[in-house]
Backbone as ProteinMPNN parsed JSONL, in Angstrom:
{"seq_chain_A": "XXXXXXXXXXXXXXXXXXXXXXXXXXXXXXXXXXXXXXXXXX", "coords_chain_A": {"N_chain_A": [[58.655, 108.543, 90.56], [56.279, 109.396, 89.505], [57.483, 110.914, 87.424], [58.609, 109.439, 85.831], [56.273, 107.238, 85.41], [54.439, 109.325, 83.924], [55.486, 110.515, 82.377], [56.679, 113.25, 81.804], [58.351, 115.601, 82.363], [61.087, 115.583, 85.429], [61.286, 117.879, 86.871], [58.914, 119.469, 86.708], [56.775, 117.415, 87.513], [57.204, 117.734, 90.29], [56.598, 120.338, 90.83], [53.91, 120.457, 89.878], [53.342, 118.42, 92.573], [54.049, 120.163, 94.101], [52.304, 121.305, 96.518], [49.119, 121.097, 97.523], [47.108, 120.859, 94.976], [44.207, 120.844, 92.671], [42.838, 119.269, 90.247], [41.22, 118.809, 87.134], [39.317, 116.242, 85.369], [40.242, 116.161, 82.758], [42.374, 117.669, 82.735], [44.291, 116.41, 84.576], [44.265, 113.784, 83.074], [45.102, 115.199, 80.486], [47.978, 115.599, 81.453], [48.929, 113.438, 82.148], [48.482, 111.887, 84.504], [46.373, 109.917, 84.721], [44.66, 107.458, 82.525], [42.39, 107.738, 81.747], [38.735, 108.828, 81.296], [36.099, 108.004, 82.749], [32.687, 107.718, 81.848], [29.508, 107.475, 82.618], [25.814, 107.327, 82.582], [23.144, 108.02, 84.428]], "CA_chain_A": [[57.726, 107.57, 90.051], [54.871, 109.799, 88.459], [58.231, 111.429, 86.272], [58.183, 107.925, 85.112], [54.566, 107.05, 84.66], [53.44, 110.545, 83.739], [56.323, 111.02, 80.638], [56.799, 114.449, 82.102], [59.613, 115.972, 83.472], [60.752, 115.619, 86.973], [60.78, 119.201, 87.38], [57.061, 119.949, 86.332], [56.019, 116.806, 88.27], [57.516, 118.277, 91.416], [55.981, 121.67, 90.657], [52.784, 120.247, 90.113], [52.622, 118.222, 93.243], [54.854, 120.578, 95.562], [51.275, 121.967, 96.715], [47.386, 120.773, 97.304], [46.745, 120.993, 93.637], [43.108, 120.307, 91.696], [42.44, 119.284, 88.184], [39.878, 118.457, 86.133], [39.519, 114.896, 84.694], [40.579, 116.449, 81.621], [43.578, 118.548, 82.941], [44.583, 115.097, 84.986], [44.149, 113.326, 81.673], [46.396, 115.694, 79.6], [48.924, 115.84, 82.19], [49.17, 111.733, 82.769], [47.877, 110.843, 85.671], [45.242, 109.321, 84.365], [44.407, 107.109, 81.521], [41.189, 107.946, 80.537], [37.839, 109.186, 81.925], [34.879, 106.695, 82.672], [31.294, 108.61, 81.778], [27.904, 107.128, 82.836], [24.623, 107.824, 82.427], [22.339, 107.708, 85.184]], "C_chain_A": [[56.703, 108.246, 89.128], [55.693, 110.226, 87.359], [58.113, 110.322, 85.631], [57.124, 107.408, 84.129], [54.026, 108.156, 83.35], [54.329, 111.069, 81.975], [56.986, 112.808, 81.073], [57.803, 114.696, 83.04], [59.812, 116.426, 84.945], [60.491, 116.796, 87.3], [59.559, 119.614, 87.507], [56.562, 118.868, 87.146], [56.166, 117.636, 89.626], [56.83, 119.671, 91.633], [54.28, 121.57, 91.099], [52.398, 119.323, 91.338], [53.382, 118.639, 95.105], [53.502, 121.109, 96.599], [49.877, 120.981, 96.874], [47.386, 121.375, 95.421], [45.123, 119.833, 93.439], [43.037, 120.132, 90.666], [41.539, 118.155, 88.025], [39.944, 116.813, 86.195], [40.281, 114.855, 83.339], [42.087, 116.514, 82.155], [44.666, 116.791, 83.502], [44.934, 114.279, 84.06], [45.463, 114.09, 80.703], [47.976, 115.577, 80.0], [49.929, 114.186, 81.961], [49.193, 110.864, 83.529], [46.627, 109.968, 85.839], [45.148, 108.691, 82.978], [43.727, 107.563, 80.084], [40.01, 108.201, 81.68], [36.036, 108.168, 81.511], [33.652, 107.606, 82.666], [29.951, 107.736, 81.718], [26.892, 107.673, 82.701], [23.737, 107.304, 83.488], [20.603, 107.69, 85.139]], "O_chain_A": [[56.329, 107.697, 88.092], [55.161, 110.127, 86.254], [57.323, 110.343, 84.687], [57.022, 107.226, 82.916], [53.464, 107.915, 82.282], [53.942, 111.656, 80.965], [57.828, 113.316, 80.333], [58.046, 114.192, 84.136], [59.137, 117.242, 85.572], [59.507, 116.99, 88.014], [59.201, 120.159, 88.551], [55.602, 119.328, 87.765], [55.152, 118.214, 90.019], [56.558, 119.989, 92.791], [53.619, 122.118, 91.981], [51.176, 119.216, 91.447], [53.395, 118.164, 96.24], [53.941, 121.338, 97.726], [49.823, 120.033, 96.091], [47.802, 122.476, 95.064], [44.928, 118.677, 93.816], [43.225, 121.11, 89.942], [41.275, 117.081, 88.565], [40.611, 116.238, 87.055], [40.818, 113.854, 82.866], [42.876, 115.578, 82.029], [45.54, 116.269, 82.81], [46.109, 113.924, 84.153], [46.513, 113.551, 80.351], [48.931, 115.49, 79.228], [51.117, 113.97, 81.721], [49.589, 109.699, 83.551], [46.095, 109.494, 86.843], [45.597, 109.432, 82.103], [43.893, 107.701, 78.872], [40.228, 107.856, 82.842], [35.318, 107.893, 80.55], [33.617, 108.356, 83.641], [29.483, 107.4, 80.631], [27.043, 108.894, 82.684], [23.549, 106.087, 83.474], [19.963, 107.294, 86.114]]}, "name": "protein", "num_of_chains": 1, "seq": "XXXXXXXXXXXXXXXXXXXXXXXXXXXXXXXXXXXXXXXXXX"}
C-alpha cells in the first residue's frame, strides 16, 4: 500500500519501514508519506 501511495519502490518502502525509523517533515515529505507540511504561527 505505501509502494502504491508513496510512488516508490516496494523494495525501499520495505527498507524504510523494516525498522522504528524517524524523519523529518521534510525527509517524510520527499519520500511520500506526506503531502505537505502545515506551519503556524503562534
Amino acid at each position: 500500500m505505501y509502494a502504491a501511495f508513496t510512488g516508490q519502490p516496494l523494495e525501499q518502502v520495505q527498507q524504510y519501514t523494516e525498522r522504528d525509523r524517524f524523519l523529518s517533515a521534510s525527509e517524510a515529505m520527499e519520500f511520500g508519506f506526506i503531502d505537505g507540511i502545515l506551519e503556524t504561527e503562534y
